[in-house]
Biotite code that builds the C-alpha atoms (Angstrom):
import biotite.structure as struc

atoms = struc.array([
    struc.Atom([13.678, 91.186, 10.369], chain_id="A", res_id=1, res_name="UNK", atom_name="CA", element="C"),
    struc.Atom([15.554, 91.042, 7.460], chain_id="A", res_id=2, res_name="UNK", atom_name="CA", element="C"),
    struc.Atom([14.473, 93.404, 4.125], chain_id="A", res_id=3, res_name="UNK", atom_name="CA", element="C"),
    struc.Atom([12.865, 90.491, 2.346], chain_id="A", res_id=4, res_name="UNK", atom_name="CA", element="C"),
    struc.Atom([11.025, 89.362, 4.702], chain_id="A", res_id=5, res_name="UNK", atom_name="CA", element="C"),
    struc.Atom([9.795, 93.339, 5.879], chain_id="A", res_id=6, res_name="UNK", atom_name="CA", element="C"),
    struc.Atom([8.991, 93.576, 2.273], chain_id="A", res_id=7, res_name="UNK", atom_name="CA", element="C"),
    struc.Atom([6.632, 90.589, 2.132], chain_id="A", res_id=8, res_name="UNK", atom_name="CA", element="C"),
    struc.Atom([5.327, 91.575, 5.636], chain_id="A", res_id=9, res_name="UNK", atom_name="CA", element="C"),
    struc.Atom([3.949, 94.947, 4.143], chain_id="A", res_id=10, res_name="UNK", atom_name="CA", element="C"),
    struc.Atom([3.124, 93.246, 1.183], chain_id="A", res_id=11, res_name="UNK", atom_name="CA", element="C"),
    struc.Atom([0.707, 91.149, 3.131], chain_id="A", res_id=12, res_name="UNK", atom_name="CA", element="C"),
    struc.Atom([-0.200, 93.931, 5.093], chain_id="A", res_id=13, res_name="UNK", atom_name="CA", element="C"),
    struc.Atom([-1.590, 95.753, 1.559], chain_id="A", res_id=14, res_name="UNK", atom_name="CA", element="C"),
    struc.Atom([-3.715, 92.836, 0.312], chain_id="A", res_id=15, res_name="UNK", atom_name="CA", element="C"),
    struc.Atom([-5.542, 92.091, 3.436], chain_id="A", res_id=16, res_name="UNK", atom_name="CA", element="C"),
    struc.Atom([-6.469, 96.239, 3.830], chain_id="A", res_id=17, res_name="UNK", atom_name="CA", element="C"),
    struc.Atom([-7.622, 95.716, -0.262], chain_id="A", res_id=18, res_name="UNK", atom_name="CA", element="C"),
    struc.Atom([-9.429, 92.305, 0.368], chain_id="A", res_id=19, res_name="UNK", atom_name="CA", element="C"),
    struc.Atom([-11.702, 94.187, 3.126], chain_id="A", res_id=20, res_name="UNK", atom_name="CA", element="C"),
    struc.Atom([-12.419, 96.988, 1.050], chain_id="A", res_id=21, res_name="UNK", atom_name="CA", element="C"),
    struc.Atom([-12.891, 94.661, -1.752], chain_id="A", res_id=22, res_name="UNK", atom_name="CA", element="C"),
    struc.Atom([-14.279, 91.587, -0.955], chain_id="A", res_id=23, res_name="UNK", atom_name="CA", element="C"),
    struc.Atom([-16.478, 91.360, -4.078], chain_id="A", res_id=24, res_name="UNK", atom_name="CA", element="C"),
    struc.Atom([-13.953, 91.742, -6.302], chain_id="A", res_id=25, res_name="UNK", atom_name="CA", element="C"),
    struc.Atom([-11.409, 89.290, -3.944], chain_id="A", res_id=26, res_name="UNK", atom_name="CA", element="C"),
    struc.Atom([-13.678, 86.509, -4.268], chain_id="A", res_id=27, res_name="UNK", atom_name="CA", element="C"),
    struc.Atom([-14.267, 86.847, -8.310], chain_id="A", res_id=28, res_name="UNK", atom_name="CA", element="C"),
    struc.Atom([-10.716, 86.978, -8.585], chain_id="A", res_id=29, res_name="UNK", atom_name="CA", element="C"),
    struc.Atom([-10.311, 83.659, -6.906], chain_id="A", res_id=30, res_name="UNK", atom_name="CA", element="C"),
    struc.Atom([-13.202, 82.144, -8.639], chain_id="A", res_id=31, res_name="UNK", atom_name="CA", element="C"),
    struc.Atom([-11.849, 83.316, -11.917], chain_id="A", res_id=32, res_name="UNK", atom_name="CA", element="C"),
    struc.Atom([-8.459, 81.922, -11.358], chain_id="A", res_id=33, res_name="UNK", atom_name="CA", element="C"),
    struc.Atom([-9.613, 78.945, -9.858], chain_id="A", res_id=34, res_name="UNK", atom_name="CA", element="C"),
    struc.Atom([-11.523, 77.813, -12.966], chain_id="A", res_id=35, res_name="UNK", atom_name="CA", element="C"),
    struc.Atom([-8.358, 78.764, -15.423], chain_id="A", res_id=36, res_name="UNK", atom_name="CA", element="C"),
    struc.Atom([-6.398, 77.082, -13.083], chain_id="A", res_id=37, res_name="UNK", atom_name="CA", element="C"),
    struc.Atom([-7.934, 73.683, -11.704], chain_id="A", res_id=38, res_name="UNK", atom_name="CA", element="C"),
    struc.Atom([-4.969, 72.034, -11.728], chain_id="A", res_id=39, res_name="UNK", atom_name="CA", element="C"),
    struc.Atom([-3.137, 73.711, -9.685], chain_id="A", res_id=40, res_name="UNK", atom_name="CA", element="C"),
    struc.Atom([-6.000, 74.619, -7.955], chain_id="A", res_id=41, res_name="UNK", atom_name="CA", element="C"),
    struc.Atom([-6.400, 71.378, -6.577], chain_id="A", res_id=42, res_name="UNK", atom_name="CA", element="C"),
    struc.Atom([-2.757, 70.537, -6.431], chain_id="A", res_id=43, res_name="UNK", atom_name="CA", element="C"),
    struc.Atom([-3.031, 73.957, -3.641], chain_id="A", res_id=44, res_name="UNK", atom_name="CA", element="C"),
    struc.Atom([-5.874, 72.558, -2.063], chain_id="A", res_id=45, res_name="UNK", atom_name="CA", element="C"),
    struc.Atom([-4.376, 69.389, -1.607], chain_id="A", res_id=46, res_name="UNK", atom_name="CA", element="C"),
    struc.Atom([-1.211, 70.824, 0.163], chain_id="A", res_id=47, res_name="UNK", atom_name="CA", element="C"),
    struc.Atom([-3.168, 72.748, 2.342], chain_id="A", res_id=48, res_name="UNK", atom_name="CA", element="C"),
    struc.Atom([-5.132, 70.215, 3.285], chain_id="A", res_id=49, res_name="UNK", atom_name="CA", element="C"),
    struc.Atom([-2.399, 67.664, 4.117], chain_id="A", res_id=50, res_name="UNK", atom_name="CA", element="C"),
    struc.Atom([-0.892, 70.268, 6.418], chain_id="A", res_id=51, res_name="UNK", atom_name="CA", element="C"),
    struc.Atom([-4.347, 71.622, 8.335], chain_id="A", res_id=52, res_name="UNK", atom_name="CA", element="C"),
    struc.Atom([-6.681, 68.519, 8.261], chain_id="A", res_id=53, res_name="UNK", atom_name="CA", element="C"),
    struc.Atom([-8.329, 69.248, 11.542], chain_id="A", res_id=54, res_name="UNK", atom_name="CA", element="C"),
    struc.Atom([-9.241, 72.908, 9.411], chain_id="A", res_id=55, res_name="UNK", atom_name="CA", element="C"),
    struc.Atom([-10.535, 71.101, 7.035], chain_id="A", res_id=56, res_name="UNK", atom_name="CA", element="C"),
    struc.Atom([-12.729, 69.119, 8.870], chain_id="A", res_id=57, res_name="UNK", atom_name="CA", element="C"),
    struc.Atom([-13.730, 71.859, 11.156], chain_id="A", res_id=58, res_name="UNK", atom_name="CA", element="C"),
    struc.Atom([-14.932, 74.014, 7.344], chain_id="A", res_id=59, res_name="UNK", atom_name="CA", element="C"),
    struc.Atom([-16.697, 70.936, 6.151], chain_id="A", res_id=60, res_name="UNK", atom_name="CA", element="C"),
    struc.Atom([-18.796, 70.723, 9.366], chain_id="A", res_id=61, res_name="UNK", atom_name="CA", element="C"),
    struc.Atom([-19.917, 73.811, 8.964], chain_id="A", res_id=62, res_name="UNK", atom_name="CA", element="C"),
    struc.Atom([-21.227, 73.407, 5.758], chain_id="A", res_id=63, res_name="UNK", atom_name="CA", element="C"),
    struc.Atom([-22.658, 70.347, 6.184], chain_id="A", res_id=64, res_name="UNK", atom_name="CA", element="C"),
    struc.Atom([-24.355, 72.373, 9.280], chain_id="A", res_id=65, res_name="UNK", atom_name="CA", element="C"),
    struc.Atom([-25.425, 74.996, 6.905], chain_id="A", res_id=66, res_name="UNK", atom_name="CA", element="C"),
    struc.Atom([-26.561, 72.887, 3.708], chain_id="A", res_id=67, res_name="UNK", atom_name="CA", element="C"),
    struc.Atom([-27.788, 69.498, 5.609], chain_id="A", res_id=68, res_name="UNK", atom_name="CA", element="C"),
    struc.Atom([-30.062, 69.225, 2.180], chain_id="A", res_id=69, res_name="UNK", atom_name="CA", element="C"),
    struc.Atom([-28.080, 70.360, -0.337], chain_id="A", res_id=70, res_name="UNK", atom_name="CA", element="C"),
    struc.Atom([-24.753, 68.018, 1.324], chain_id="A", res_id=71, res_name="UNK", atom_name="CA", element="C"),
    struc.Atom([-27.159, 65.077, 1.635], chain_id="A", res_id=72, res_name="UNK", atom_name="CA", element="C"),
    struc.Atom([-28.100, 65.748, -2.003], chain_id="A", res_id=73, res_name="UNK", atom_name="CA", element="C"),
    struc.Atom([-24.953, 65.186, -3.325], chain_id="A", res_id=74, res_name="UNK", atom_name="CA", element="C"),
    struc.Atom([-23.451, 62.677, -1.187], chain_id="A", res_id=75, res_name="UNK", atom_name="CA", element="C"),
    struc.Atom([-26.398, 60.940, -2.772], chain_id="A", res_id=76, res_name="UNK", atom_name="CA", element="C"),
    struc.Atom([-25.733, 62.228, -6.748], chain_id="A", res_id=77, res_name="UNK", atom_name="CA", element="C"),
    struc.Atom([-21.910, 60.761, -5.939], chain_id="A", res_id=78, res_name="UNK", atom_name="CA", element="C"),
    struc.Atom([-23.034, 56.884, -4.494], chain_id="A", res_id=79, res_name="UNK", atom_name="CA", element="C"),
    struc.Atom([-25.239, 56.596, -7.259], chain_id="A", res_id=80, res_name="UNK", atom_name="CA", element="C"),
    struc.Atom([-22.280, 57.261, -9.432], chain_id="A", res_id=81, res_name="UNK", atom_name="CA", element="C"),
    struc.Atom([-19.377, 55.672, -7.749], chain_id="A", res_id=82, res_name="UNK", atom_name="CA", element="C"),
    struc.Atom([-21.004, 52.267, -5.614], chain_id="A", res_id=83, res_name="UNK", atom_name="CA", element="C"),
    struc.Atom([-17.356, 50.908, -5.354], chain_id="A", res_id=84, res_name="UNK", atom_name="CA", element="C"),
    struc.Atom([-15.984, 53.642, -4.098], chain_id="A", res_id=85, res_name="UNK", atom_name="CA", element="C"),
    struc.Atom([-18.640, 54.175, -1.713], chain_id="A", res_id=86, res_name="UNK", atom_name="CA", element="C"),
    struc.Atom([-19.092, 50.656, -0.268], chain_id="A", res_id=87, res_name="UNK", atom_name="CA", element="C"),
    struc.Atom([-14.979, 51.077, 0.249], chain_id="A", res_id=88, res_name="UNK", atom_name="CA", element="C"),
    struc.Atom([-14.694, 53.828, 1.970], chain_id="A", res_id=89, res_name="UNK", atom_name="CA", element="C"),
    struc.Atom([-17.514, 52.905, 4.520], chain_id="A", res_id=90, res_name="UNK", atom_name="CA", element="C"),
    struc.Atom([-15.890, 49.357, 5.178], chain_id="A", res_id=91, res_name="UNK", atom_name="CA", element="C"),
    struc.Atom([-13.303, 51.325, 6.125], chain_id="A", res_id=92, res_name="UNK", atom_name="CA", element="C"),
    struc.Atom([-14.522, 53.514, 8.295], chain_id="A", res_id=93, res_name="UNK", atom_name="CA", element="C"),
    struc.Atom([-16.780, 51.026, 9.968], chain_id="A", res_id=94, res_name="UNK", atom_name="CA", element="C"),
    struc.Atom([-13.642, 48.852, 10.753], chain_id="A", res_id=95, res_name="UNK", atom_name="CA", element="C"),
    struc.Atom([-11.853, 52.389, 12.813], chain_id="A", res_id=96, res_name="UNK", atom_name="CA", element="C"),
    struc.Atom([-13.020, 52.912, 16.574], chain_id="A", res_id=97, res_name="UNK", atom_name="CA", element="C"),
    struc.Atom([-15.241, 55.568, 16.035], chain_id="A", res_id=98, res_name="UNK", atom_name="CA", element="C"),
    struc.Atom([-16.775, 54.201, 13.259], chain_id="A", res_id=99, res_name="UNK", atom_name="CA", element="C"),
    struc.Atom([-17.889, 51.420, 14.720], chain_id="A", res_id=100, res_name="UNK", atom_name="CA", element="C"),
    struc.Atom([-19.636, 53.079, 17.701], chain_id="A", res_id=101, res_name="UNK", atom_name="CA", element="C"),
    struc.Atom([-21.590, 54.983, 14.616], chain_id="A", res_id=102, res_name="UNK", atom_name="CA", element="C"),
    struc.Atom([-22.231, 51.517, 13.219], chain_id="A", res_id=103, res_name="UNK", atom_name="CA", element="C"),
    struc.Atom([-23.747, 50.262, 16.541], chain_id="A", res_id=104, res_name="UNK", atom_name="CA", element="C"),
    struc.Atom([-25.444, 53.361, 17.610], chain_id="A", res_id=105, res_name="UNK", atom_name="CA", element="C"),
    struc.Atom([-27.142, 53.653, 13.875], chain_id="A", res_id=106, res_name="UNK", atom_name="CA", element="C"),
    struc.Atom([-28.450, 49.986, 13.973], chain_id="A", res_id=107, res_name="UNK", atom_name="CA", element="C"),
    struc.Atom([-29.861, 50.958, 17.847], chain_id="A", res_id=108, res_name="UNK", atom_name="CA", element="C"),
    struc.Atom([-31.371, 53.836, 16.329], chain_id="A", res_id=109, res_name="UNK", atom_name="CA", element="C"),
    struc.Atom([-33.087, 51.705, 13.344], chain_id="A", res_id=110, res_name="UNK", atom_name="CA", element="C"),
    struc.Atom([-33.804, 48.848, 16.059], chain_id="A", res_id=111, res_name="UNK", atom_name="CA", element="C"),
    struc.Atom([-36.172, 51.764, 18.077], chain_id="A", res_id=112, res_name="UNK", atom_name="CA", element="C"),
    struc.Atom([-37.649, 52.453, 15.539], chain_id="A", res_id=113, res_name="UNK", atom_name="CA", element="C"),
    struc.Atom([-38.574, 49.421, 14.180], chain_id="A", res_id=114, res_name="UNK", atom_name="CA", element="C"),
    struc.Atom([-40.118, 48.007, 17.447], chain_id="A", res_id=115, res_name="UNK", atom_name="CA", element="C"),
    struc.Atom([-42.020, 51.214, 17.918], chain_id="A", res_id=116, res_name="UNK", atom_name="CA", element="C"),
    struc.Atom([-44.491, 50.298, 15.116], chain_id="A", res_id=117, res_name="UNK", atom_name="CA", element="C"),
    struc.Atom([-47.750, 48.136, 15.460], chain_id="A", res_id=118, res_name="UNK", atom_name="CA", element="C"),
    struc.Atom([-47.043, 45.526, 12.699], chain_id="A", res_id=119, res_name="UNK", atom_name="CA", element="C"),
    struc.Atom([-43.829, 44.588, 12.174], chain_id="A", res_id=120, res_name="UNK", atom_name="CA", element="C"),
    struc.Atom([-42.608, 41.766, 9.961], chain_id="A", res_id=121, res_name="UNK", atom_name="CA", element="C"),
    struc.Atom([-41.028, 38.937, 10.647], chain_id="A", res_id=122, res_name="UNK", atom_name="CA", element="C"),
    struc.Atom([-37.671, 36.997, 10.274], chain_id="A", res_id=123, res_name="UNK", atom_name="CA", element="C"),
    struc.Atom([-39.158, 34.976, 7.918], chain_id="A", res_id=124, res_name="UNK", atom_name="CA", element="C"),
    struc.Atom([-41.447, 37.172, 6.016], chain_id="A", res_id=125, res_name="UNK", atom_name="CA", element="C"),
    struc.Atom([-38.296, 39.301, 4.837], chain_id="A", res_id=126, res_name="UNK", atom_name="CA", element="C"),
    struc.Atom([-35.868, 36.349, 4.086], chain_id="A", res_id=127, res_name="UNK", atom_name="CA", element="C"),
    struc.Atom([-38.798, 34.952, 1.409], chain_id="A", res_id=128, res_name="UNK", atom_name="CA", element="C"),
    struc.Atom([-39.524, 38.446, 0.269], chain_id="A", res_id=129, res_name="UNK", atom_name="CA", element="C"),
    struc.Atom([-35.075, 38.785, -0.284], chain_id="A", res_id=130, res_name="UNK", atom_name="CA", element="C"),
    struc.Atom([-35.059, 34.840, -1.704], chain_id="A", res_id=131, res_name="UNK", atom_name="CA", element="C"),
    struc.Atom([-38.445, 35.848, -4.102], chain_id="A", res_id=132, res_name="UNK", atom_name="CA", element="C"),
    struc.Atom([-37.235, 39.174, -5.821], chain_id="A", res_id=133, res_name="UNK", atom_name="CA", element="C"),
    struc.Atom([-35.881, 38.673, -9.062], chain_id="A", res_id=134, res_name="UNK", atom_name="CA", element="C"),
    struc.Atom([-34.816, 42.287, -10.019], chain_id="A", res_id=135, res_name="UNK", atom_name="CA", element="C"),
    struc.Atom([-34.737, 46.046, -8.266], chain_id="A", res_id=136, res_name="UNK", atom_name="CA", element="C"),
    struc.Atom([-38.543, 47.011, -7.952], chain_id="A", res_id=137, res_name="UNK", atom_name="CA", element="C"),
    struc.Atom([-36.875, 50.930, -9.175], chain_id="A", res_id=138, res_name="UNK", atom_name="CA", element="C"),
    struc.Atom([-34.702, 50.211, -11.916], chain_id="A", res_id=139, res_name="UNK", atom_name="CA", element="C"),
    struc.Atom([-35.765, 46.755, -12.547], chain_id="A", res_id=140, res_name="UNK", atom_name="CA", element="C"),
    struc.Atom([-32.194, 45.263, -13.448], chain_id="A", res_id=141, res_name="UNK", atom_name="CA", element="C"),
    struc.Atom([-32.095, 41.667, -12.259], chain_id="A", res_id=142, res_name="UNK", atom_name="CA", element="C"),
    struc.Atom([-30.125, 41.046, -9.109], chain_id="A", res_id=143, res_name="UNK", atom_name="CA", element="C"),
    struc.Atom([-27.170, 38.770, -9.543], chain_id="A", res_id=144, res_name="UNK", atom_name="CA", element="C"),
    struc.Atom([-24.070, 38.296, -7.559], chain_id="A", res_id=145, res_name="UNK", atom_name="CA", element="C"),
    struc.Atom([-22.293, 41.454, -8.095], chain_id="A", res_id=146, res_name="UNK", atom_name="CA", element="C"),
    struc.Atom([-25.717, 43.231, -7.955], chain_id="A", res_id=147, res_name="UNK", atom_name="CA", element="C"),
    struc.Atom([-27.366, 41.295, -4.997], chain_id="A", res_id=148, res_name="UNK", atom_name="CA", element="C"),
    struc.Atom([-31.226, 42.745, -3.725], chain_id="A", res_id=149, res_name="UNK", atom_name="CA", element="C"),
    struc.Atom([-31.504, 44.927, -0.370], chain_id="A", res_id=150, res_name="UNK", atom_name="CA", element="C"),
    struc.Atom([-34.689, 45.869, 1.566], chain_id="A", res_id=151, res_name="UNK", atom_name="CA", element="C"),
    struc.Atom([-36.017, 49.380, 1.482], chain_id="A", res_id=152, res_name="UNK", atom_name="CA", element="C"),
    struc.Atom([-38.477, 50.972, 3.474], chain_id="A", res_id=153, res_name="UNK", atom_name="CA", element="C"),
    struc.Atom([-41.166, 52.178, 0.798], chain_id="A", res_id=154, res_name="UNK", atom_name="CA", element="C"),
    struc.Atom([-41.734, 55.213, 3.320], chain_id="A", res_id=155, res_name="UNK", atom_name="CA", element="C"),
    struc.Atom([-38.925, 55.274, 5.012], chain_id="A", res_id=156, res_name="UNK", atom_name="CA", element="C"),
    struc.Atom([-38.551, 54.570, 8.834], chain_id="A", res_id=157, res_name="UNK", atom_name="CA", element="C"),
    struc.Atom([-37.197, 57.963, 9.866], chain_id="A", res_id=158, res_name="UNK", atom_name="CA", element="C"),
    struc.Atom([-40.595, 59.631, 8.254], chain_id="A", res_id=159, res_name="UNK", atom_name="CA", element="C"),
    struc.Atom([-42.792, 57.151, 10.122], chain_id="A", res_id=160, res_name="UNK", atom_name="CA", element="C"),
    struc.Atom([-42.732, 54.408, 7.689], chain_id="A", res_id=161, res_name="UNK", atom_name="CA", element="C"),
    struc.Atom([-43.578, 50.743, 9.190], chain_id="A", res_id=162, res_name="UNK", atom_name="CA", element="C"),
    struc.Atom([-41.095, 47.842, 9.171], chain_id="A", res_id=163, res_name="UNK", atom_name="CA", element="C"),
    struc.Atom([-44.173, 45.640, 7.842], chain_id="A", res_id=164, res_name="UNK", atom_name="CA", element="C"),
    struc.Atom([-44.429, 44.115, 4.950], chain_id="A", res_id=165, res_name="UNK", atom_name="CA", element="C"),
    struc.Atom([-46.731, 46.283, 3.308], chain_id="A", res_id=166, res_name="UNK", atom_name="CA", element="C"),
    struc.Atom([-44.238, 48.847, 3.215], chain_id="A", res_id=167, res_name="UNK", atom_name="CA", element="C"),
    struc.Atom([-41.192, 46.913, 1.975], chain_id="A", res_id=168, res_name="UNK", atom_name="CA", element="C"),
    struc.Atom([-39.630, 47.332, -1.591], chain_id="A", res_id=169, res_name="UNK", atom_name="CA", element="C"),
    struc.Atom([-36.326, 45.123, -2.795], chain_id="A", res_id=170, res_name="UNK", atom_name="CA", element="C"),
    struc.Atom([-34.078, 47.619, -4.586], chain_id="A", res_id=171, res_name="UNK", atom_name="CA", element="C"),
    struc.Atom([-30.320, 46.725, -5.406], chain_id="A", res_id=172, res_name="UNK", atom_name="CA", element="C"),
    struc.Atom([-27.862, 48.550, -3.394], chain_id="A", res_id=173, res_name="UNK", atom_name="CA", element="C"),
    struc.Atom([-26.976, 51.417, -5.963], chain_id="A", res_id=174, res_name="UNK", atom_name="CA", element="C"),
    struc.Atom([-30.905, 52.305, -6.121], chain_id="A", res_id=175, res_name="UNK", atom_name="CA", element="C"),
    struc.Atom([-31.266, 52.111, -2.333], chain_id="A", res_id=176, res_name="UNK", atom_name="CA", element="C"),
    struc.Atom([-28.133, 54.367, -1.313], chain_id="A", res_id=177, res_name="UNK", atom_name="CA", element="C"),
    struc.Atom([-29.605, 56.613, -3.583], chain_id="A", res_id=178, res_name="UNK", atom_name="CA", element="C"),
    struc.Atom([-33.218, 57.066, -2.072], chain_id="A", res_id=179, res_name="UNK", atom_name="CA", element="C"),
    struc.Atom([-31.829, 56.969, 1.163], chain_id="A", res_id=180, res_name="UNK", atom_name="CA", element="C"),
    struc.Atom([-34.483, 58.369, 3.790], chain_id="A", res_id=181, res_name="UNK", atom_name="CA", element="C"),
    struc.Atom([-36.642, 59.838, 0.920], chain_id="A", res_id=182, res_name="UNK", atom_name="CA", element="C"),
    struc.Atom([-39.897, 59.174, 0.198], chain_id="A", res_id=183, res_name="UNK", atom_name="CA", element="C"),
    struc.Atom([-41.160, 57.080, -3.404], chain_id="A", res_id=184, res_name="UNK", atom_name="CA", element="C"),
    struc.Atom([-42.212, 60.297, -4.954], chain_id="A", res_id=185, res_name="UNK", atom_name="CA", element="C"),
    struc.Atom([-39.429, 62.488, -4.437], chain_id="A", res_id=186, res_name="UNK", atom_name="CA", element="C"),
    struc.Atom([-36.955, 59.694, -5.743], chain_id="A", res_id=187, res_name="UNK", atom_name="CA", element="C"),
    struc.Atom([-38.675, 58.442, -8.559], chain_id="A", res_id=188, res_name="UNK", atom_name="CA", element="C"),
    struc.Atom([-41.891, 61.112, -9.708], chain_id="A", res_id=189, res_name="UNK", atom_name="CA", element="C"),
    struc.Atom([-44.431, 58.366, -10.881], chain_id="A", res_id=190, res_name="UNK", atom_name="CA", element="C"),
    struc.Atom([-43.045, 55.355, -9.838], chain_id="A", res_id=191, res_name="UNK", atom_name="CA", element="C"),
    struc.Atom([-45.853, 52.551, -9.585], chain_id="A", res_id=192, res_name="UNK", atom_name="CA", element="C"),
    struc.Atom([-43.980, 50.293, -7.212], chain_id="A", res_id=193, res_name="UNK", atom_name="CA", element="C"),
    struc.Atom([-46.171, 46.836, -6.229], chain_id="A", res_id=194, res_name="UNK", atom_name="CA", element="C"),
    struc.Atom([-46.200, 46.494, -2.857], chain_id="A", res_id=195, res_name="UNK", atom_name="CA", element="C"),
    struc.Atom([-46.282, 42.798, -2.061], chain_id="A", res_id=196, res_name="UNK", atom_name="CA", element="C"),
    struc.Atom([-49.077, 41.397, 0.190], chain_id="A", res_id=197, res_name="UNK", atom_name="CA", element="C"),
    struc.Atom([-48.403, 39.454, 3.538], chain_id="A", res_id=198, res_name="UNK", atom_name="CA", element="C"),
    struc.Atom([-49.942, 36.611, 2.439], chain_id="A", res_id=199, res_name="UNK", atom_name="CA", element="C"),
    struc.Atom([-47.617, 35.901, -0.316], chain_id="A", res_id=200, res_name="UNK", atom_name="CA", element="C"),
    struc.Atom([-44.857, 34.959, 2.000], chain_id="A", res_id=201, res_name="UNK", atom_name="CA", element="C"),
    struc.Atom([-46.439, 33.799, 4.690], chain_id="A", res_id=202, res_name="UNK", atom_name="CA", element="C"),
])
């Protein structure tokens, strides 16, 4: 071992013994110089993370593990926000292998459930309720081409909700992403959402 490299050795060997008896103080150094520094922060982060992606993943597993809510929250805050970017990303995923056995298994999943309630509705009952809907029923901006109408589960189907028609909303995309499996009330506080009636479409 040469003298530089014995010297960095014990140099090593100095900051890990003062990072355990300091851990505190370690981490608000970081933070600190983090924040003065996001630049190069993320310039850091970025090389590290193009070297050790599989340790990357592995970390961000288990935080999503740890903070299922608080990830889910904002994956949520950042589709409202960037749509595009969103609906990219996922195409391409959902064009590799594995995603699209997640594709496949997720519409299985959603299939289940559907059939497992007493009243479903029909073919027909959602293409006229689609064809009928002028604007979101949330943010009520008019659907158009580049903002085309979706169906939402009022309640959604993972909480018990009913694939019938009584529990059917048409929200654009952005408005839908964002509610995801949450119920009216914790999306939008107050909301007074018309449900339409069977006979309307029928």
């Amino acid at each position: 071992m040469s003298l530089d490299e014995e010297k960095r050795s014990k140099a090593r060997e100095r900051y890990q013994r003062w990072k355990l008896n300091n851990p505190g103080r370690e981490t608000e150094n970081r933070r600190r110089w983090r924040a003065a520094n996001p630049e190069k922060h993320a310039a850091n982060h970025q090389r590290y993370a193009a070297a050790h992606p599989e340790k990357i993943k592995e970390k961000w597993q288990r935080h999503q593990a740890a903070h299922p809510e608080k990830c889910a929250a904002r994956a949520r805050k950042y589709a409202a926000k960037n749509p595009e970017k969103v609906r990219a990303a996922l195409r391409a995923y959902f064009s590799t292998p594995e995603g699209k056995i997640a594709r496949r298994n997720g519409e299985a999943r959603r299939r289940h459930r559907m059939k497992s309630t007493d009243v479903s509705a029909t073919t027909k009952e959602v293409a006229n309720i689609l064809a009928a809907a002028s604007s979101c029923q949330y943010c009520e901006r008019p659907f158009s081409e580049m903002l085309p109408p979706t169906l939402d589960h009022i309640k959604p189907l993972s909480k018990g909700g009913g694939h019938e028609v009584t529990n059917l909303a048409v929200a654009c995309r952005p408005c839908n992403s964002s509610k995801g499996a949450r119920d009216l009330s914790a999306f939008a506080p107050g909301a007074n959402v018309s449900v339409v009636a069977v006979g309307q479409f029928t």
